[in-house]
C-alpha positions in Angstrom: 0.0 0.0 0.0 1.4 3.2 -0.8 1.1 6.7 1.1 1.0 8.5 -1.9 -2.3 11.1 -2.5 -4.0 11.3 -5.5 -4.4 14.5 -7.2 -8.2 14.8 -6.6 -7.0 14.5 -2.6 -4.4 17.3 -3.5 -6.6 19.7 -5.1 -9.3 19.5 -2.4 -6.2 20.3 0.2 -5.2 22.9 -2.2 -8.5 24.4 -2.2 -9.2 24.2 1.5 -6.0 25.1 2.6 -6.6 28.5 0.1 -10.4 28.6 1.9 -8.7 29.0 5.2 -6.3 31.5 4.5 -9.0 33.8 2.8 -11.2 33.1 6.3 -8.2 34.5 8.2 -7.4 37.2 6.0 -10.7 38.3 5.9 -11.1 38.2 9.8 -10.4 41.2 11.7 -7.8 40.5 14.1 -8.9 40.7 17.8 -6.4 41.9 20.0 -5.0 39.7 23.1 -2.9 40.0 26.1 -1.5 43.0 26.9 -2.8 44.8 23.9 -6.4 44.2 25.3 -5.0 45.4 28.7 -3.9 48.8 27.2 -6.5 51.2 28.7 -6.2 49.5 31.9 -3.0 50.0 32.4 -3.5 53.8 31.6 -6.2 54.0 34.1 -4.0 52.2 36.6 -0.7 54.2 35.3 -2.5 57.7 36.1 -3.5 56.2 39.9 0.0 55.2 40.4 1.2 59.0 39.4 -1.5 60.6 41.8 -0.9 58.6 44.8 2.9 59.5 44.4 2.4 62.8 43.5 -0.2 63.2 46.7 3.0 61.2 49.0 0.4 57.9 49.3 1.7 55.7 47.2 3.5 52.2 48.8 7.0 51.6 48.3 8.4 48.3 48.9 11.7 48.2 51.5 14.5 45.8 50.4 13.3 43.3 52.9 9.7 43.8 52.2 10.6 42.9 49.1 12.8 39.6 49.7 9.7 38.3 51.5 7.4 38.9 49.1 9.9 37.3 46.2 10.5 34.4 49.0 6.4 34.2 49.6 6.2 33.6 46.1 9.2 31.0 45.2 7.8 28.9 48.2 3.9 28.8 46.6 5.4 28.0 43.0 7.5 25.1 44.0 5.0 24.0 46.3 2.1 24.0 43.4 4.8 22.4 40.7 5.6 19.6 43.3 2.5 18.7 45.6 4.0 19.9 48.4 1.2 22.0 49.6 -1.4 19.2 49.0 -0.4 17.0 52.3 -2.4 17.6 55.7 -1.9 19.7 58.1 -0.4 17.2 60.9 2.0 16.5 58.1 2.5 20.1 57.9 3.1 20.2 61.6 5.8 17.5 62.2 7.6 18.8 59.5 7.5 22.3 60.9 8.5 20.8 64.7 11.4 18.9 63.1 13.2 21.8 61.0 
């Protein structure tokens, strides 16, 4: 048996293939991601400028910071490995132990 096509198979390919690029073409293109985020972030990027302008804006210290970056290393690797799925007792001996 070969894996060959035949050129009736081909054409319809051909055609379809052509069918789908005109679809696309023809299809305005919806914005996603950040792009869809772009008034938001103005909004958000003039409250930023007030509350520092008006001296109530929060700035992060060096160790606030560390924690925070720490927080967040600890709750990825505990979602990527199952850590944070045994009980609490569990939690507990572990915590008496170290």
């Amino acid at each position: 048996m070969t894996n060959s096509k035949t050129s009736d198979e081909e054409a319809s390919i051909g055609i379809e293939e052509r069918r789908l690029d005109e679809e696309r073409e023809a299809a305005p293109k919806k914005r996603r991601g950040f792009a869809i985020m772009n008034p938001q972030r103005q909004i958000a990027s003039m409250g930023g400028r007030a509350a520092h302008a008006k001296g109530t804006a929060h700035e992060f210290t060096p160790e606030q910071a560390r924690a925070a970056g720490r927080k967040g290393g600890v709750a990825y690797h505990q979602a990527r490995t199952g850590a944070g799925r045994c009980s609490s007792a569990a939690r507990l001996v572990v915590s008496v132990v170290v």
